[in-house]
C-alpha positions in Angstrom: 69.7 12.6 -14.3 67.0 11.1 -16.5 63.8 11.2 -14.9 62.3 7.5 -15.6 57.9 7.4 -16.5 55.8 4.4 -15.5 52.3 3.7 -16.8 50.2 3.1 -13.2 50.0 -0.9 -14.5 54.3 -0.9 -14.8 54.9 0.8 -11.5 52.6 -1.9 -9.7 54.6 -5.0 -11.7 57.7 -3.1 -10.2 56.2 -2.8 -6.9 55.3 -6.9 -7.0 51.9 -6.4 -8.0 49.2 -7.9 -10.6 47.6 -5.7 -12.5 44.7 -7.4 -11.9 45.2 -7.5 -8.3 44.8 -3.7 -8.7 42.1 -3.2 -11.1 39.5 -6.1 -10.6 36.9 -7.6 -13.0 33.8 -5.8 -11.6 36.0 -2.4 -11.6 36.4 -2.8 -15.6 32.9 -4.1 -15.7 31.7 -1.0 -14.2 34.2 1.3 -16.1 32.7 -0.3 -19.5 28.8 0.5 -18.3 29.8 4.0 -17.3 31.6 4.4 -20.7 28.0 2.8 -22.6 25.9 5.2 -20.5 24.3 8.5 -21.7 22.7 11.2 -20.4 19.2 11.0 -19.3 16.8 12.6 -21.7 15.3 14.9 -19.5 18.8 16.2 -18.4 19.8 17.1 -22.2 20.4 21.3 -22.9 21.0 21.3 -18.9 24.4 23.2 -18.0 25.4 20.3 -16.3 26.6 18.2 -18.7 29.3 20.9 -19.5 32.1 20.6 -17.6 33.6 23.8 -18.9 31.0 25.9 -16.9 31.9 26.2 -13.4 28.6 26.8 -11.4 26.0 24.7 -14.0 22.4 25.1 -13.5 19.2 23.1 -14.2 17.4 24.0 -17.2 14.4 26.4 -16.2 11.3 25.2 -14.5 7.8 26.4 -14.1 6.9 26.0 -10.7 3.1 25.6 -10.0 2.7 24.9 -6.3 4.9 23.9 -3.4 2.2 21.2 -2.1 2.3 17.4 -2.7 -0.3 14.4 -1.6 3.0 12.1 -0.9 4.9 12.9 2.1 8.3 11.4 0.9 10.9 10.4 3.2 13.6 11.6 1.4 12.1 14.5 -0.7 14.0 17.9 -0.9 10.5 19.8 -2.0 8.9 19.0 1.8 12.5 19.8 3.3 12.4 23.3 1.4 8.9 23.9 2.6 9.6 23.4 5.9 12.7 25.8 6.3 10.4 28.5 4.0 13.1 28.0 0.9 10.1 26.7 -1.0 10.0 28.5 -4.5 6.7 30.7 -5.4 5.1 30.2 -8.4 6.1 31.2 -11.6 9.1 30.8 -14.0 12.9 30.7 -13.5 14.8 30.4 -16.0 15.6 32.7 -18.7 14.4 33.7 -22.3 14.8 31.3 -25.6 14.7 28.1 -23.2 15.4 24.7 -24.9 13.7 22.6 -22.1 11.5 23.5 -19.0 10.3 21.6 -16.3 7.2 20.9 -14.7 7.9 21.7 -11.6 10.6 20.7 -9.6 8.7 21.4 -6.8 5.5 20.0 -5.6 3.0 18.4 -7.2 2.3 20.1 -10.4 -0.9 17.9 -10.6 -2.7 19.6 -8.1 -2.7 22.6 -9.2 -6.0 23.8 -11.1 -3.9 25.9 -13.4 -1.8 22.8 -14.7 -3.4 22.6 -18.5 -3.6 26.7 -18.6 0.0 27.2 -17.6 0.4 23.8 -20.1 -1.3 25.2 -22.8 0.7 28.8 -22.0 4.2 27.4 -22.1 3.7 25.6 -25.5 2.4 29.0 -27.1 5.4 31.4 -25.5 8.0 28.7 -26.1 7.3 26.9 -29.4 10.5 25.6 -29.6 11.3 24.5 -25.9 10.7 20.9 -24.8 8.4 20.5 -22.1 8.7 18.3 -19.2 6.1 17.1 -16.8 7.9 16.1 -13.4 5.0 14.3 -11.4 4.1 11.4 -8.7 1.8 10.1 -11.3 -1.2 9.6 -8.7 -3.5 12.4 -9.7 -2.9 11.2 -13.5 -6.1 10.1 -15.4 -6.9 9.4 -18.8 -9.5 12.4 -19.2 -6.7 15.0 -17.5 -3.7 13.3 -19.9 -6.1 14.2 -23.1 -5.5 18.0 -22.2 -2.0 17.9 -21.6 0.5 18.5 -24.5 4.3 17.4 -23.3 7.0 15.8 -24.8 8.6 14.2 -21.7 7.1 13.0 -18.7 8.5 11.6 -15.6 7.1 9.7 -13.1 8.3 9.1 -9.9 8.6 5.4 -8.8 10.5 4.3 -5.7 9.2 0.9 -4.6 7.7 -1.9 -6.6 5.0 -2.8 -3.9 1.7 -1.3 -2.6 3.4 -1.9 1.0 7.0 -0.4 0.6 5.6 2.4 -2.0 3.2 3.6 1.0 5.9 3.3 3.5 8.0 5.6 0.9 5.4 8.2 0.0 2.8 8.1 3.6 0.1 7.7 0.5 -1.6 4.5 -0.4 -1.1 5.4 -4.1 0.9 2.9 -5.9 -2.0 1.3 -8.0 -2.2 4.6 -9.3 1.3 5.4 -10.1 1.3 2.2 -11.9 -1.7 3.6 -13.9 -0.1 6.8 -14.5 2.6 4.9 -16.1 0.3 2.3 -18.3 -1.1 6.1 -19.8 2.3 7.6 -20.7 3.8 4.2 -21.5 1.1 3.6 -24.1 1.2 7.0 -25.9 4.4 6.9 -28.4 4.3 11.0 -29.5 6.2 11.3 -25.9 8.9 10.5 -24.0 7.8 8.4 -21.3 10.4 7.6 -18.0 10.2 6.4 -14.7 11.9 8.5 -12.1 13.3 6.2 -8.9 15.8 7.3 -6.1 18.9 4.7 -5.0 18.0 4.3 -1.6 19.7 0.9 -0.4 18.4 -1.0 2.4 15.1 0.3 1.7 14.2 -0.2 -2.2 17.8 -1.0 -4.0 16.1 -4.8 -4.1 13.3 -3.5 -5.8 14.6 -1.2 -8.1 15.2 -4.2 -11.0 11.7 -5.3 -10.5 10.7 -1.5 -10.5 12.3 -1.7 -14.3 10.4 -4.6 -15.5 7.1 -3.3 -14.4 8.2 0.1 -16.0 8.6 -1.8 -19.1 5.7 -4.1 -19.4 4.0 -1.1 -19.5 6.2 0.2 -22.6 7.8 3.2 -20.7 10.5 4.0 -22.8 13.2 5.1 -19.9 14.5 4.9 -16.4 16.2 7.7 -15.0 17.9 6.3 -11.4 19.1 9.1 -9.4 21.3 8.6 -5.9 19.8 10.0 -3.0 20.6 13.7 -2.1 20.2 13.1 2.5 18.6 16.6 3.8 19.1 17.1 7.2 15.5 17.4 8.4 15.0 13.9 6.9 17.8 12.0 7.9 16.1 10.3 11.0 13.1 9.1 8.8 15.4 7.6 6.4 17.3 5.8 9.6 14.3 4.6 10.2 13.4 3.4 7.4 16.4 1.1 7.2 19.0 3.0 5.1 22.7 2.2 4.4 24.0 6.0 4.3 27.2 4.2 3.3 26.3 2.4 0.5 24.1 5.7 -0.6 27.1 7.5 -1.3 28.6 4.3 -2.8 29.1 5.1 -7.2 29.9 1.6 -7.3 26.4 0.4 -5.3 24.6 3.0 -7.4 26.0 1.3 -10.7 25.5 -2.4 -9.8 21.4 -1.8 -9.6 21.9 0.1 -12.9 23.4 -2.6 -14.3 20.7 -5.1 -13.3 18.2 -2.6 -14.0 19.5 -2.2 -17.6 18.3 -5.9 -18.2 14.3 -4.8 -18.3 14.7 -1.1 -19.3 16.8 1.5 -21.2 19.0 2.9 -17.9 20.2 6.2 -17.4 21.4 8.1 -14.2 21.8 11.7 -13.9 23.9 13.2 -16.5 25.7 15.8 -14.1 27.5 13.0 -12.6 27.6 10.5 -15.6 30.0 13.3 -17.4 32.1 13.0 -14.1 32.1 9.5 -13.8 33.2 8.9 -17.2 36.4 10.8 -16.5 37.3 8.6 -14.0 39.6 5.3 -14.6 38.0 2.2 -13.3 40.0 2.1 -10.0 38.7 5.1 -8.9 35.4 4.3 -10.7 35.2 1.2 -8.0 36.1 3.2 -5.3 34.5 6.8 -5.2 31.9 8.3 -3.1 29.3 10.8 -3.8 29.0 13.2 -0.7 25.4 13.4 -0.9 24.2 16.0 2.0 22.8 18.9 1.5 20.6 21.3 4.3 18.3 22.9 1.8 17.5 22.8 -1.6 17.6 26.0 -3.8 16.7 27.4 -6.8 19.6 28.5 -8.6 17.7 30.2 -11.3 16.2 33.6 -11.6 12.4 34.1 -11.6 11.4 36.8 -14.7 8.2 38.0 -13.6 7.8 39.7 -17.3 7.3 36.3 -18.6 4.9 35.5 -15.8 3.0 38.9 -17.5 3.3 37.7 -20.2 1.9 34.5 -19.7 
């Protein structure tokens, strides 16, 4: 007996259905934005992108202190000092790099050793590109003159003084904003503003977040979804969030979209590769399971390069 095929689009006609019952307008739109997307810069040489390697780490990281002046509501760094997971200072990674970050951890900026260790990096790893991960509020003109990195990141989650300091627990936005007019302004680097998807606290913001970003000539917004730690799920109840619509792909991509009118969009490139696999039905559809109880460090720390450094 010959066994008879169907596309998906000729078994639905055969089952009475329009196509375009099935797979709407906004799912197509979607599937085209994903397909336009690439990877964030600052997620470029990470293992994630490659869907061949089965436990993908981040690319290493030079972690200076574990201590912040924002006190987040969702942030995985005060979740992992809490519970003692906190990393200790010093490199993980490995040898012959092709980026590092820093940190991951923390604010880096508070750290006295931050233009030594700098300064360090650059002369062990000539050829590595070197990412500053920071809240931006401890940024200055005179500190930014004796830095020396090729991408910078700063973190942005509100575009108000009010709902920023309801965010962070830090009266800091006018700073932040600051932070961003200095790195917007200087062309030799990579300049992005790093915000969260946090709906029903800042997803109305996030557009307005990309226009302010670029008015001030940052070059990039990297919109991550939120990762919901156990020890701060009741402050983000709190706060108002939709824990639905936080694991919603589709949510995440309609603020992207709108975003993308100011600014030069990109969301995390571990799940942009597996987004792109996906046909638009699905696309519309999926969740991102988005809990977590702590956050590691998957990479080894090489204490020779500490030495060496």
């Amino acid at each position: 007996m010959r066994k008879v095929k169907y596309t998906w689009e000729e078994f639905a006609r055969k089952m009475g259905i329009e196509v375009e019952r099935v797979e709407n307008k906004e799912a197509r739109e979607l599937k085209k934005f994903v397909n336009e997307l690439i990877a964030p810069t600052h997620c470029q040489f990470c293992q994630g992108l490659d869907l061949s390697i089965d436990n993908p780490v981040h690319h290493p990281s030079y972690e200076l202190t574990p201590a912040c002046n924002h006190d987040c509501i969702f942030c995985y760094s005060n979740v992992a000092v809490k519970l003692g997971k906190a990393p200790k200072p010093g490199y993980y990674g490995w040898e012959n790099p092709k980026a590092i970050t820093i940190s991951q951890y923390g604010e880096p900026l508070l750290s006295p050793r931050i233009v030594e260790v700098n300064k360090m990096l650059r002369e062990r790893f000539p050829d590595a590109r070197l990412d500053l991960q920071t809240n931006g509020s401890l940024l200055t003109e005179e500190l930014w003159q004796k830095l020396d990195f090729d991408l910078v990141m700063v973190s942005l989650d509100a575009a108000s003084r009010e709902r920023h300091k309801m965010i962070t627990n830090a009266d800091t936005f006018d700073k932040v904003v600051n932070a961003l007019k200095i790195v917007g302004s200087d062309k030799s680097v990579r300049s992005i503003v790093r915000t969260i998807f946090m709906p029903g606290i800042n997803d109305e913001d996030i557009p307005k977040i990309a226009e302010i970003a670029a008015s001030l000539g940052v070059d990039e917004m990297m919109l991550q979804p939120l990762t919901i730690h156990k020890l701060n799920e009741e402050r983000l109840k709190r706060a108002g969030l939709d824990f639905e619509r936080a694991e919603s792909v589709r949510e995440l991509l309609k603020v992207a979209m709108e975003a993308k009118k100011y600014i030069d969009v990109r969301i995390s490139g571990c799940l942009l590769v597996q987004l792109k696999r996906m046909d638009a039905l699905t696309l519309y559809n999926v969740y991102k399971v988005s809990r977590e109880v702590a956050p590691l460090v998957k990479r080894r720390r090489i204490e020779k390069i500490e030495e060496d450094l």
